[in-house]
KEBA-976087 format. One record per residue (C-alpha): residue number from 1; residue in three letters; x, y, z. Coordinates in pm, 1 decimal. Example, Ala and Ser with C-alpha at 12.3 -4.5 7.8 and 13.67 -1.06 7.14 Angstrom:
1; ALA; 1230.0; -450.0; 780.0
2; SER; 1367.0; -106.0; 714.0
***
This chain:
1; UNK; 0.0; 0.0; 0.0
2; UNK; 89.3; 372.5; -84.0
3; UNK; 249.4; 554.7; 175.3
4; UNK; 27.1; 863.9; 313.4
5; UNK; 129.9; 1155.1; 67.1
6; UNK; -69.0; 1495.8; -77.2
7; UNK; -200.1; 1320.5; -350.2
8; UNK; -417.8; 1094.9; -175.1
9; UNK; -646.0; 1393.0; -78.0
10; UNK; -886.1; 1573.9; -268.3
11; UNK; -857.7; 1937.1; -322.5
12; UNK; -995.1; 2136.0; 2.3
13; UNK; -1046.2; 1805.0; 217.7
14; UNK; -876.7; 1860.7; 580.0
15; UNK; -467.8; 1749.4; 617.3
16; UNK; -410.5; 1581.6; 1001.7
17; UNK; -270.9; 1745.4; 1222.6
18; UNK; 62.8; 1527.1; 1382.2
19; UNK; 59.7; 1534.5; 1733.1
20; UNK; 418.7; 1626.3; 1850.8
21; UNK; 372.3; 1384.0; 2142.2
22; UNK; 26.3; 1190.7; 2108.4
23; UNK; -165.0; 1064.1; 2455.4
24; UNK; 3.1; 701.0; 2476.6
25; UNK; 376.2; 840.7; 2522.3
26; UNK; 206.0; 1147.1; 2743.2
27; UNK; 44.3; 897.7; 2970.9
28; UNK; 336.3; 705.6; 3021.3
29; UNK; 550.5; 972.4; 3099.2
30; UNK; 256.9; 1062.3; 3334.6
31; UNK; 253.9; 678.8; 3515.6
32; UNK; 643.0; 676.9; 3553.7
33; UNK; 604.3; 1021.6; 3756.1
34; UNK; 762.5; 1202.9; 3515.3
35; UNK; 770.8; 1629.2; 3548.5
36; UNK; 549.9; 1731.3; 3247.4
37; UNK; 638.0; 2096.7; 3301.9
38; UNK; 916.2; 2070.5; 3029.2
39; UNK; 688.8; 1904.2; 2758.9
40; UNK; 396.7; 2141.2; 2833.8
41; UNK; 653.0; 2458.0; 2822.1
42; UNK; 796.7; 2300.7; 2489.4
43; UNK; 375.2; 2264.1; 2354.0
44; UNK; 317.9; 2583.4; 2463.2
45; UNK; 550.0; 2790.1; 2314.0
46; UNK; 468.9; 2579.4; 1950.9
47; UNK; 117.5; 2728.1; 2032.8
48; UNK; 246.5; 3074.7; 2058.9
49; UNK; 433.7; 3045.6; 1791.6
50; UNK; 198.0; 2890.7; 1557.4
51; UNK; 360.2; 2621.5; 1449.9
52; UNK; 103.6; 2264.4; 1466.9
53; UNK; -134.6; 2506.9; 1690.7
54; UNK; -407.1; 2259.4; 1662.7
55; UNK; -181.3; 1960.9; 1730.0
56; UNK; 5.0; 2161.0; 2021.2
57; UNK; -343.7; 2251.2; 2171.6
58; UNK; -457.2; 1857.8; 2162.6
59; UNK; -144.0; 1733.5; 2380.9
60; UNK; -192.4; 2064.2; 2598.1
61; UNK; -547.3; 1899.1; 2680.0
62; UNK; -393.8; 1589.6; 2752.1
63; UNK; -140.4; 1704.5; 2982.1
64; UNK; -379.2; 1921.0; 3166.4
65; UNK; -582.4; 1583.4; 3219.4
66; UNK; -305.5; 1388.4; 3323.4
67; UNK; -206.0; 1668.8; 3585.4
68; UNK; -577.4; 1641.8; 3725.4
69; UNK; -704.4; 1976.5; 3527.9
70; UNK; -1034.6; 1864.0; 3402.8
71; UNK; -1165.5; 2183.7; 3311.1
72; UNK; -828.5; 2338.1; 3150.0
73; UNK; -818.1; 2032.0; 2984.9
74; UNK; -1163.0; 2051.6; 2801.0
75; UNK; -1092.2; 2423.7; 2735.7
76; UNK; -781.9; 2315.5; 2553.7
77; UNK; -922.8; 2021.7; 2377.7
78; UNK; -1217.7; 2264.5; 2242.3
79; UNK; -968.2; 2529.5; 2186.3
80; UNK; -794.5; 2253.4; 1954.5
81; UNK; -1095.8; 2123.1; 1794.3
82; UNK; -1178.1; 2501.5; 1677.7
83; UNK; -876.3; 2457.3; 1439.5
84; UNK; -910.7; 2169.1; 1338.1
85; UNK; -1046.8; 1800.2; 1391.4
86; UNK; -788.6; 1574.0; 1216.9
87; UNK; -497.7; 1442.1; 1459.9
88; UNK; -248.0; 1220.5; 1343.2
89; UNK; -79.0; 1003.4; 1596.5
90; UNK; 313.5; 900.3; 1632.2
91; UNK; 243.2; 543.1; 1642.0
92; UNK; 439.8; 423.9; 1289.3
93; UNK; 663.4; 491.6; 1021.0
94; UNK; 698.6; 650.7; 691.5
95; UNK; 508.9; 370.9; 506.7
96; UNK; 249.4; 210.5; 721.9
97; UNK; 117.8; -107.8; 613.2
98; UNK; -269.1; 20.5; 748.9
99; UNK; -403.0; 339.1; 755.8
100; UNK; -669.1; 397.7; 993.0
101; UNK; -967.2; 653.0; 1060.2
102; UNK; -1060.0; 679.1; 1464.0
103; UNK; -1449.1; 795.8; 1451.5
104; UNK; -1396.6; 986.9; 1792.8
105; UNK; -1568.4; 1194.7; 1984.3
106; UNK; -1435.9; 1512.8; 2199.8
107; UNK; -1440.2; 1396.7; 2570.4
108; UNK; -1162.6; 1242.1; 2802.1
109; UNK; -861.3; 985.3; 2753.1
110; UNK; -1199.6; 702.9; 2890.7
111; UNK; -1407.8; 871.6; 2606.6
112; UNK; -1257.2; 672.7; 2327.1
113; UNK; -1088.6; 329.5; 2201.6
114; UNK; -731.0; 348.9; 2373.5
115; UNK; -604.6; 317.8; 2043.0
116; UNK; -282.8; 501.3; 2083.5
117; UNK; -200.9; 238.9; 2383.5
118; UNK; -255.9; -67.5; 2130.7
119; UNK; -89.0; 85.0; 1817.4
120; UNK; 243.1; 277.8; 1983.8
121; UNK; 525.3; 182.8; 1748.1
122; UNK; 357.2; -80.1; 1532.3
123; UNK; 276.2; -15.3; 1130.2
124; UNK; -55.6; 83.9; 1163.3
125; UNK; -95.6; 486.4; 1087.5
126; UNK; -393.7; 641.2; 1313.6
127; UNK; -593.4; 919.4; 1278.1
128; UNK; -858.9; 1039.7; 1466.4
129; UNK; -1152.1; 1248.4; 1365.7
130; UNK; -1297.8; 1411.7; 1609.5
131; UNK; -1713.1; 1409.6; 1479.3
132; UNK; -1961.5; 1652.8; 1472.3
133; UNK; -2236.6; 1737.4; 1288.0
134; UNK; -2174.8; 1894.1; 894.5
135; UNK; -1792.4; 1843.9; 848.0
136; UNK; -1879.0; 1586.9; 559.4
137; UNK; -1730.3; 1839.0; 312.0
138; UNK; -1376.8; 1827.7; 490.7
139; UNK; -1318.7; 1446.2; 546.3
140; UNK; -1044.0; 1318.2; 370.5
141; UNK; -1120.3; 1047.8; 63.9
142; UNK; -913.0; 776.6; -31.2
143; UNK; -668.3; 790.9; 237.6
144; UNK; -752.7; 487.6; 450.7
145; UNK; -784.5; 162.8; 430.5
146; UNK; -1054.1; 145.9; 678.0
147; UNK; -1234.6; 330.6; 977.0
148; UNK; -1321.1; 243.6; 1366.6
149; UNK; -1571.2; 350.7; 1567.4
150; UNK; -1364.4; 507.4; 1872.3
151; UNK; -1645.5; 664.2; 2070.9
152; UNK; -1752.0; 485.7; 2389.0
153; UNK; -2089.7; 463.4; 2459.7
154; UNK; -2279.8; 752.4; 2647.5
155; UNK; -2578.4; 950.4; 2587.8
156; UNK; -2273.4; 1264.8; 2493.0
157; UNK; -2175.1; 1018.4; 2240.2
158; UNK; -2493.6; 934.6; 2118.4
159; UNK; -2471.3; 1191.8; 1818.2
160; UNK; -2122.4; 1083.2; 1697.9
161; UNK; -2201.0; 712.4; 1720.4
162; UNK; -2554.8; 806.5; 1463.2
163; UNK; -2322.7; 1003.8; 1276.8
164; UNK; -2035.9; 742.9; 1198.8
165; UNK; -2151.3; 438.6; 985.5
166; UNK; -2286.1; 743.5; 751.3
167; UNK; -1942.3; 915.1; 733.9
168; UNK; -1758.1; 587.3; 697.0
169; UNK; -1992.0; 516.8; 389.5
170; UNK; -1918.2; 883.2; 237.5
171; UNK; -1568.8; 767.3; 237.9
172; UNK; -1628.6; 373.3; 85.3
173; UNK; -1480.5; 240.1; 391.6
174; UNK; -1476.8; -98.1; 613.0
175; UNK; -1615.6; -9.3; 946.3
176; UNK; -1510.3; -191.8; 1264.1
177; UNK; -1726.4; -153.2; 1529.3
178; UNK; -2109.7; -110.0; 1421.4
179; UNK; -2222.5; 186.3; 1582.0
180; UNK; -2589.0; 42.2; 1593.7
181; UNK; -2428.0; -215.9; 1864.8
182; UNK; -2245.3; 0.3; 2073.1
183; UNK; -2539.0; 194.7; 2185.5
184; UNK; -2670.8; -88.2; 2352.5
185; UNK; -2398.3; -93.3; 2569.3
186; UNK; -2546.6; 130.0; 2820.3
187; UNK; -2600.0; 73.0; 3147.5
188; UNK; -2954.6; 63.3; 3160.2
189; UNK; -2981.8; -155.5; 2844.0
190; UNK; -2713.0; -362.6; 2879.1
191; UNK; -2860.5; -691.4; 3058.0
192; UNK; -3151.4; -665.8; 2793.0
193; UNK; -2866.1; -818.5; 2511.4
194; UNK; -2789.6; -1171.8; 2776.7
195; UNK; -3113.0; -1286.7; 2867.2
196; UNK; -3037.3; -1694.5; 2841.0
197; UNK; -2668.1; -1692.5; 2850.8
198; UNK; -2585.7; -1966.4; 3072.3
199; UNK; -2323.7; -1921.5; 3350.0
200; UNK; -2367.0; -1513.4; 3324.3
201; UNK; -2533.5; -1286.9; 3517.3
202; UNK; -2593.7; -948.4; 3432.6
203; UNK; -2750.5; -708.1; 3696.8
204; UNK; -2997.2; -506.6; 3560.4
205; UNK; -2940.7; -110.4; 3575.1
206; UNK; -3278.7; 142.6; 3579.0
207; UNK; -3198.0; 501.3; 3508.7
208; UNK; -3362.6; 709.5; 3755.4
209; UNK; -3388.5; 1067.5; 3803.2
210; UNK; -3345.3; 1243.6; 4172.9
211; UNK; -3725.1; 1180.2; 4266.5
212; UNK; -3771.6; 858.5; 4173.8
213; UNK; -3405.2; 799.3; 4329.3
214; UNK; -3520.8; 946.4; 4661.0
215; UNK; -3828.1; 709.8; 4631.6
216; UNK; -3626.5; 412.1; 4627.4
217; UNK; -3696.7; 85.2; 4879.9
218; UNK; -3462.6; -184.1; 4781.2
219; UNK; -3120.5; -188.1; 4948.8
220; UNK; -2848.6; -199.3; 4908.2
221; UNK; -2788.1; -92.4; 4547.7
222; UNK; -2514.8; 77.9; 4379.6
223; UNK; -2574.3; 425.3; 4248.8
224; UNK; -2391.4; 671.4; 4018.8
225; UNK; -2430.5; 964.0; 3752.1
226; UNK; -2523.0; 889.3; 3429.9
227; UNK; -2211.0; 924.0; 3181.7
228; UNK; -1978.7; 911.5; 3519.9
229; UNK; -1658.2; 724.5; 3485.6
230; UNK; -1369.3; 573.9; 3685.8
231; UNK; -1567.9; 614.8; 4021.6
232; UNK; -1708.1; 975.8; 3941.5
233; UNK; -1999.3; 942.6; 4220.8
234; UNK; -2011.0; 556.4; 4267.4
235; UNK; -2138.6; 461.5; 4612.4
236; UNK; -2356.4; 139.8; 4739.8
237; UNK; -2637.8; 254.5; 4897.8
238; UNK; -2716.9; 34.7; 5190.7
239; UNK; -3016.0; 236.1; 5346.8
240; UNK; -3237.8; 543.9; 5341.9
241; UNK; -2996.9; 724.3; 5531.0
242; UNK; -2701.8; 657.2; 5302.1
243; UNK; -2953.2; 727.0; 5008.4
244; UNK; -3006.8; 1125.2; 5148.7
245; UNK; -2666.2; 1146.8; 5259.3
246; UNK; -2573.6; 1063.9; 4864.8
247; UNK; -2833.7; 1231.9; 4678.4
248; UNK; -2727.5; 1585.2; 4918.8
249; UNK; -2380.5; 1523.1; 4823.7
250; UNK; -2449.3; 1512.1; 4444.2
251; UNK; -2623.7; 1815.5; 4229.0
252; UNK; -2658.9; 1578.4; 3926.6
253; UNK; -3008.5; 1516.2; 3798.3
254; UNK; -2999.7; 1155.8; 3635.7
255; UNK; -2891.1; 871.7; 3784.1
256; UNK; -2793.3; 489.8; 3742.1
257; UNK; -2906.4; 234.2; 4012.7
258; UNK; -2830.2; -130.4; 4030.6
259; UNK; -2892.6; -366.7; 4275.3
260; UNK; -2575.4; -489.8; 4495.3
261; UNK; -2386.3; -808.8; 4414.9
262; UNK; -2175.1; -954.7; 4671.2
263; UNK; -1946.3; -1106.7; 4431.7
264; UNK; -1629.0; -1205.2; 4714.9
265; UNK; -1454.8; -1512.4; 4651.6
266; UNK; -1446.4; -1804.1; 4944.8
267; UNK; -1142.2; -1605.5; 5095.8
268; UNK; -1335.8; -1288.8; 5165.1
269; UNK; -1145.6; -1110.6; 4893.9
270; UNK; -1345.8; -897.7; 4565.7
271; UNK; -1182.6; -1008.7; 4258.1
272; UNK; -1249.7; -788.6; 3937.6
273; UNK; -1143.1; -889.3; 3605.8
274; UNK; -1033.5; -671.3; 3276.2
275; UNK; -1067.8; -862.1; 2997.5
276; UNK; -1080.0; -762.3; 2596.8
277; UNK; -1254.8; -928.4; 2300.9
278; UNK; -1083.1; -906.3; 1938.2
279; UNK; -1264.4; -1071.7; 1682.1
280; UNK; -1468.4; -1260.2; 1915.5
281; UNK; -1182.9; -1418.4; 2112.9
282; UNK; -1193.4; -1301.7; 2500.1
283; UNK; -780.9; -1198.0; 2601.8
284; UNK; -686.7; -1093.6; 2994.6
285; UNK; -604.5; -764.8; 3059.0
286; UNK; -595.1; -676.3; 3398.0
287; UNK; -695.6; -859.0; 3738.2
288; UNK; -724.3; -653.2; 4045.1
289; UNK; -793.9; -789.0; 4443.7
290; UNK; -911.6; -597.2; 4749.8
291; UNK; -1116.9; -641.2; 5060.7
292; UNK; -1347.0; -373.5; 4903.9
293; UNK; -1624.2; -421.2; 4637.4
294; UNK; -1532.5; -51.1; 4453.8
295; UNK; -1210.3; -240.1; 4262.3
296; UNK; -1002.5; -17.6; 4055.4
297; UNK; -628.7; -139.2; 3938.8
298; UNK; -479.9; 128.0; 4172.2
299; UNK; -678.3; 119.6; 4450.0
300; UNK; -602.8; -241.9; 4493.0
301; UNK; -284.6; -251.6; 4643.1
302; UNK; -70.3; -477.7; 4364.5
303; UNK; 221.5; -302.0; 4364.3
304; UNK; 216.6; -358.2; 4778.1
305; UNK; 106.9; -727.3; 4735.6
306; UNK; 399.2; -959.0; 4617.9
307; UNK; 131.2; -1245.7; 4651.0
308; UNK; -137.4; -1025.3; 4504.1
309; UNK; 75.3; -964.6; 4161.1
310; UNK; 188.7; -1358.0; 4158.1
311; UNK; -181.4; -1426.8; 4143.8
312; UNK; -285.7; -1194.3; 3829.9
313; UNK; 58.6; -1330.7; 3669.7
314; UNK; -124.8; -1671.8; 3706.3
315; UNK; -408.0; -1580.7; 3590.7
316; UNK; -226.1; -1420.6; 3274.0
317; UNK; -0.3; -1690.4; 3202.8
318; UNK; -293.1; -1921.8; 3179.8
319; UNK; -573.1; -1734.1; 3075.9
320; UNK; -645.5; -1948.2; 2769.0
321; UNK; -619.1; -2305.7; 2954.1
322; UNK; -810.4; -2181.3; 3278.8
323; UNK; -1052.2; -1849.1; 3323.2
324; UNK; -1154.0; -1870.0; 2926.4
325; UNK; -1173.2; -2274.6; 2943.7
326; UNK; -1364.9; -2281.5; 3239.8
327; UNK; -1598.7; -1987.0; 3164.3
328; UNK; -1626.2; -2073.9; 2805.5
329; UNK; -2030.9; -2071.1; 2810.0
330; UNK; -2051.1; -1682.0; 2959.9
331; UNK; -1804.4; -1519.1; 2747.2
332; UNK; -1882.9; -1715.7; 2379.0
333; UNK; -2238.2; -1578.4; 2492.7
334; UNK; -2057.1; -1180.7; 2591.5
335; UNK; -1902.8; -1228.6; 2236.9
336; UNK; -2178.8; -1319.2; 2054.0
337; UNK; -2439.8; -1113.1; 2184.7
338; UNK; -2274.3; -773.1; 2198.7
339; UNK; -2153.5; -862.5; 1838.1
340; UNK; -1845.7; -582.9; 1797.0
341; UNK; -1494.0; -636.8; 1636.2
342; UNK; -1345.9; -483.3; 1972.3
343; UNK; -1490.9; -415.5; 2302.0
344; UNK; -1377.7; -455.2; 2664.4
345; UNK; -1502.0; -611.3; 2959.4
346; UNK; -1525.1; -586.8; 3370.2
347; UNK; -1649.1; -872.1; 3536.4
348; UNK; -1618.6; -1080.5; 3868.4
349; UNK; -1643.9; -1462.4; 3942.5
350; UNK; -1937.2; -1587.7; 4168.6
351; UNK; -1852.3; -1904.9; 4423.8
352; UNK; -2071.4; -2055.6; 4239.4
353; UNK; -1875.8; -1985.1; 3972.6
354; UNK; -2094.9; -1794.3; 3749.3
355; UNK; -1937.5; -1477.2; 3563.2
356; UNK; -2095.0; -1111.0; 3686.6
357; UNK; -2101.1; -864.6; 3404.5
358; UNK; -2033.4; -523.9; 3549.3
359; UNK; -1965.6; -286.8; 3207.3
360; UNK; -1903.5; -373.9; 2868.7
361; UNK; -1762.3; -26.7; 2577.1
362; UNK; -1501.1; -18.9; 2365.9
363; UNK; -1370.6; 271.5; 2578.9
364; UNK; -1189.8; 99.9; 2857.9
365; UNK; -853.8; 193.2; 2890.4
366; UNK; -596.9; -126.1; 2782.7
367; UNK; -194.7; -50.4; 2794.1
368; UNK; 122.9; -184.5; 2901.4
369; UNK; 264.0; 90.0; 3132.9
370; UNK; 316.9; -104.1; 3436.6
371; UNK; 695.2; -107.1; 3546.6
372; UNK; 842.3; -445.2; 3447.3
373; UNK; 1015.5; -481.4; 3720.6
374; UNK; 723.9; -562.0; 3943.5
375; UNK; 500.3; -644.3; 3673.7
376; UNK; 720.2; -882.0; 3430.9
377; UNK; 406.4; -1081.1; 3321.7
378; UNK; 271.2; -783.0; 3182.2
379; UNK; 391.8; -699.6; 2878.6
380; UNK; 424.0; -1032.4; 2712.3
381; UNK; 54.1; -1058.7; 2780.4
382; UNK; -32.2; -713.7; 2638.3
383; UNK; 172.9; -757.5; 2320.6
384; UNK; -64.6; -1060.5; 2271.0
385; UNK; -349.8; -799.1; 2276.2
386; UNK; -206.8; -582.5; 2058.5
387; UNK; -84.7; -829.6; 1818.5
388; UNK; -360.1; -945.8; 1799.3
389; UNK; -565.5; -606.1; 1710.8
390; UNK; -277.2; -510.3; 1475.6
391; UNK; -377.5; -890.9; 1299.4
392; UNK; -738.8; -772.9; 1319.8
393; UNK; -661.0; -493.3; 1143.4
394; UNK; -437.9; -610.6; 893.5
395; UNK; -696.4; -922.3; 759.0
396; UNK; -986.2; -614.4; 735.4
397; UNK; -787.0; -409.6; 548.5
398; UNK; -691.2; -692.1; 309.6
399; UNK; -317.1; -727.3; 409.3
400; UNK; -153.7; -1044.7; 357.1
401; UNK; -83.2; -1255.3; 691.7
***
């Protein structure tokens, strides 16, 4: 395949921005504690100068994120899109052997495929197109070999995702990622798509708004924002106490609510498993172990817990023989049901061994940043993911094995 070039687009159509850093090489700089003040300084003054404003702007947001500025962030990132909504990311060569289109939507590093993470230094070229409404006129044509929906599922998103398949068909492209089956990914839909898989069980969510909230009897249940992320405003509710004590803590209007599962193993622990589906096949991403039921990777204590990190490393090294072998019935049915090219999983075991669905989007953050020296089973695992996303790609484009 042609290399990207000037001749490839049409006449007026938009030319990509290149990111000078791009948000996988930010965000590890980011995890290894790294001072950002130098590559923000460096941005900055590219921005002042006009040289790649647009591009300088985009890892401005990013940085802004990654130093906890949420707000400065967005300002930046709209700042950006005002330029321009083509980025082009440093993840390959001169003369990629894909070229990809991210469908993506404005938002947070959780508001999109981590595509960056699974591409970084491999020969697929990404960019991302950042969708709204009426930019038809200044897509690029004939400069991919296929698209990818990138926006997660949320009712922000719910305008990109309708707006997607119908730019991918302007453009005569493959699309990965059906748009029409990541809506149902919400939470309040989501157990609708698994009604007779065996060994699964999928909690259902209502969506509720502060009233109805207030009005509600059956405890405990977990609550949260609608469109909140990693923990934004996630508490079990055990009582009507707890229940005023949250809702005159929170000035949102709409809410999630889902009934408590006690999903600890036999030791007393919570278990909570990461787990990613290319192509259909189910791969192991993360595994994270607490005494608490609100499980996030670092709020778990495995960097502490020598034992704790021997026990994901298990479960890693023989994912394929053991969790996916003996689970087989619950994720074929996860795989088949949601339907997607590449989506993302959270999930806990039962003692009675049944799998516990907690969130399914094609948003959850996937990456190999961990330090190998306390996480050596990590990488060689992740390079299986993105190998085998990078093969994904490479068989719908029409590449050769």
């Amino acid at each position: 395949m042609a290399p990207f070039g000037a001749e490839d687009r049409l006449p007026g159509t938009a030319v990509p921005a290149v990111l000078p850093y791009g948000t996988a090489r930010l965000a590890k700089l980011a995890f290894e504690g790294a001072d950002l003040k130098p590559a923000w300084r460096t941005l900055y003054d590219r921005f002042v100068a006009g040289t790649e404003e647009s591009a300088s702007l985009m890892d401005l947001a990013t940085i802004e994120q990654l130093c906890g500025n949420e707000a400065a962030a967005l300002t930046c990132q709209r700042a950006a899109l005002e330029r321009g909504s083509l980025f082009r990311s440093p993840t390959a060569g001169a003369v990629p052997s894909v070229r990809l289109l991210a469908l993506a939507a404005p938002g947070d590093i959780g508001t999109n495929t981590p595509l960056e993470f699974m591409l970084e230094g491999t020969d697929v070229a990404l960019d991302t197109l950042y969708v709204s409404p009426g930019q038809d006129a200044l897509l690029p044509r004939g400069a991919y070999d296929l698209a990818i929906v990138a926006a997660g599922e949320s009712d922000a998103n719910r305008p990109v995702l309708a707006a997607a398949a119908r730019i991918a068909a302007t453009l005569g492209l493959p699309l990965l990622n059906d748009p029409t089956r990541v809506t149902p990914l919400a939470r309040d839909s989501l157990a609708s798509l698994f009604g007779n898989v065996p060994s699964l069980v999928v909690p259902p969510t209502r969506r509720l708004g502060r009233d109805p909230l207030a009005r509600a009897d059956e405890f405990p249940f977990i609550a949260r924002p609608v469109d909140s992320h990693a923990g934004r405003g996630l508490a079990r509710i055990d009582d009507r106490g707890a229940l005023e004590t949250y809702l005159g803590s929170r000035a949102e209007t709409s809410f999630f609510a889902t009934p408590f599962i006690d999903y600890r193993s036999t030791d007393g622990l919570f278990r909570k498993y990461r787990i990613a589906f290319i192509d259909g096949r189910p791969f192991a991403c993360h595994m994270a172990i607490a005494d608490q039921w609100m499980i996030y990777y670092l709020n778990a204590g495995m960097r502490e817990s020598a034992e704790k990190r021997a026990e994901e490393a298990r479960f890693m090294r023989d994912f394929d023989t053991d969790f996916a072998r003996r689970h087989e019935a619950a994720l074929a049915g996860i795989a088949r049901r949601i339907g997607l090219d590449y989506f993302a999983i959270d999930c806990g075991v039962l003692p009675d061994g049944r799998v516990v669905l907690f969130e399914a989007d094609i948003a959850m953050i996937v990456h190999a940043m961990d330090p190998p020296d306390l996480f050596p089973y990590k990488a060689p695992q992740m390079r299986k993911v993105f190998d085998a996303f990078r093969a994904m790609l490479r068989a719908r484009a029409g590449c050769a094995p």
